[in-house]
TORVEXNU-9087 format. One record per residue (C-alpha): residue number from 0; chain; x, y, z. Coordinates in Angstrom, 3 decimals, decimal comma. Example, Ala and Ser with C-alpha at 12.3 -4.5 7.8 and 13.67 -1.06 7.14 Angstrom:
2
<0; A; <12,300; -4,500; 7,800>>;
<1; A; <13,670; -1,060; 7,140>>;
END
This chain:
109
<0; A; <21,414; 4,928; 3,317>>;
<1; A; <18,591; 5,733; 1,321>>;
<2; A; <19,194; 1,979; -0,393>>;
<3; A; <18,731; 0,577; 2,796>>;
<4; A; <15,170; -0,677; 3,486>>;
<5; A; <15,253; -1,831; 7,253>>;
<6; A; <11,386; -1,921; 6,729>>;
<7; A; <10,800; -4,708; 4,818>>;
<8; A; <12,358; -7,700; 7,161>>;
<9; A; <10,036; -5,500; 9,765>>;
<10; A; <7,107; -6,108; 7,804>>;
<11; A; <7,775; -9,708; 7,097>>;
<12; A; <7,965; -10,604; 10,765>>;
<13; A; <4,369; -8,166; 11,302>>;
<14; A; <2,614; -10,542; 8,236>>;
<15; A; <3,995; -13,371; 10,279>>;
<16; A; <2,632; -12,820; 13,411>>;
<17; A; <-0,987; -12,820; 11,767>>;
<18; A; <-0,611; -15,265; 9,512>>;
<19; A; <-2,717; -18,552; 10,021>>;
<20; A; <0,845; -20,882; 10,399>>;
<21; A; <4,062; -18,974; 10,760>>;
<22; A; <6,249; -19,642; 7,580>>;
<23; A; <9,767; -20,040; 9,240>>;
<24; A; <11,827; -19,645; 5,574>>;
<25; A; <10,234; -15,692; 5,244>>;
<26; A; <11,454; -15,756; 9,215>>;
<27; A; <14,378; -16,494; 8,184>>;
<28; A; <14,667; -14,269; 5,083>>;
<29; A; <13,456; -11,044; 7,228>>;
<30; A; <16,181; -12,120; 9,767>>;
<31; A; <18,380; -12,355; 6,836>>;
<32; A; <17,542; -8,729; 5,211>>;
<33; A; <17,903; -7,389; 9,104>>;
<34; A; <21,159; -9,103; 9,436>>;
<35; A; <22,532; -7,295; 6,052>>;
<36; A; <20,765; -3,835; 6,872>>;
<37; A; <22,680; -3,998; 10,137>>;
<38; A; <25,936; -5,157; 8,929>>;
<39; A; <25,364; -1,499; 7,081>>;
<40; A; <24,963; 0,318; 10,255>>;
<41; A; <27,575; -1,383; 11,710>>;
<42; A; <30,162; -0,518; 8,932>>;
<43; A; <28,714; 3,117; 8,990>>;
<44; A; <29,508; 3,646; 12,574>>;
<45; A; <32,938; 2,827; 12,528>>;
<46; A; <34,368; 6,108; 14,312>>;
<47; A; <31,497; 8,084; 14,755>>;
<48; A; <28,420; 7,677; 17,029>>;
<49; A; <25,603; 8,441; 14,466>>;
<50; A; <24,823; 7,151; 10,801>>;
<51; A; <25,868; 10,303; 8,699>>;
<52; A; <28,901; 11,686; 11,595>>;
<53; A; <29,017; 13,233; 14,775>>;
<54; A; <25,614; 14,656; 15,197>>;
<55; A; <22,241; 12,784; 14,895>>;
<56; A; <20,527; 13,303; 11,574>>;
<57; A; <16,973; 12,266; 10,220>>;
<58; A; <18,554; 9,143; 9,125>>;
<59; A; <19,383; 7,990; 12,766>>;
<60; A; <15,717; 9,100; 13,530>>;
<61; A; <14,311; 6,856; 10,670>>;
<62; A; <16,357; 3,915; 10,993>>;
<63; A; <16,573; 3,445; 14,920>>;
<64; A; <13,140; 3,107; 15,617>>;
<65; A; <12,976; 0,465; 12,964>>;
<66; A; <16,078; -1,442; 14,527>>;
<67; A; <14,632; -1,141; 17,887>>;
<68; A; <11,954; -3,868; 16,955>>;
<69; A; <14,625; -6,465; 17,504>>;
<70; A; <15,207; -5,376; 20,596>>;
<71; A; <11,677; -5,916; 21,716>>;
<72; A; <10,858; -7,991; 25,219>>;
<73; A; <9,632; -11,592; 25,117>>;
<74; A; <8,096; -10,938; 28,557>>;
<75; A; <5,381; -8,827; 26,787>>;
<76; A; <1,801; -9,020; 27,064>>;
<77; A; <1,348; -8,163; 23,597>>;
<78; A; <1,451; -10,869; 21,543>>;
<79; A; <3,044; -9,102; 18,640>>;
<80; A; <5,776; -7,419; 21,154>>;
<81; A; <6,407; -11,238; 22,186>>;
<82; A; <6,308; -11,837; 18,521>>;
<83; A; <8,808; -9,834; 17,487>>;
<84; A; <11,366; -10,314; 20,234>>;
<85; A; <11,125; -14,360; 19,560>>;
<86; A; <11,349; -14,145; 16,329>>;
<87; A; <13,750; -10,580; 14,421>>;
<88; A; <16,917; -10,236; 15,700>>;
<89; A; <20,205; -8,459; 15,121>>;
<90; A; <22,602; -11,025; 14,489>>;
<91; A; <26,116; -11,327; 16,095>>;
<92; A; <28,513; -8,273; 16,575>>;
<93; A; <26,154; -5,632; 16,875>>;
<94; A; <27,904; -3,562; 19,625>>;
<95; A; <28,342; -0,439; 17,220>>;
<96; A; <24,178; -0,913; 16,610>>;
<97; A; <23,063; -1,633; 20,139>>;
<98; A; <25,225; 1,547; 21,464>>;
<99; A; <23,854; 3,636; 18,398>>;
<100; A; <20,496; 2,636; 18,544>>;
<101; A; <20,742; 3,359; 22,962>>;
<102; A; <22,084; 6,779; 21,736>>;
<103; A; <19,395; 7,703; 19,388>>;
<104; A; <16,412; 6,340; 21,620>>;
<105; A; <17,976; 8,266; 24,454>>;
<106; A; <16,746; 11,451; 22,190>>;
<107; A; <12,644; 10,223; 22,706>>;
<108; A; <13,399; 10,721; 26,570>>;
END
């Protein structure tokens, strides 16, 4: 995992939201990146509930919180929140992520 940079599509989308006129090709492209860093995630949690096995490791704790920004809600006051939820997402057949990334936010309880 330590090829996988879930922070760059992350940062694309935070430049967009400031940016004078929203660019939706780099929208895209971080959507893209996401989509493939995912797709990762997905393949790594294919019998087992955490990124490196059975018990959560720093790389759950790293990656989820990055993930989590696509799961952001467009009912937010914050305009970046709103942002983010309208505009990174996961992609399709992310039910490994979504339970993963549940599992690992579950620890900042």
């Amino acid at each position: 995992f330590c090829r996988l940079d879930l922070t760059r599509p992350v940062g694309m989308i935070f430049d967009q939201a400031f940016a004078p006129e929203q660019d939706a090709e780099e929208i895209e492209d971080a959507n893209e990146l996401m989509r493939a860093g995912t797709e990762r995630i997905e393949e790594a949690l294919e019998g087992r509930d955490f990124l490196l096995g059975d018990r959560i490791t720093a790389a759950d704790l790293f990656a989820a919180p990055i993930v989590s920004t696509t799961q952001m809600s467009a009912d937010s006051p914050v305009g970046v929140v709103k942002f983010f939820a309208e505009n990174l997402h996961l992609g399709p057949n992310r039910e490994r992520t979504l339970a993963w990334l549940g599992r690992v936010m579950a620890y900042d309880q």
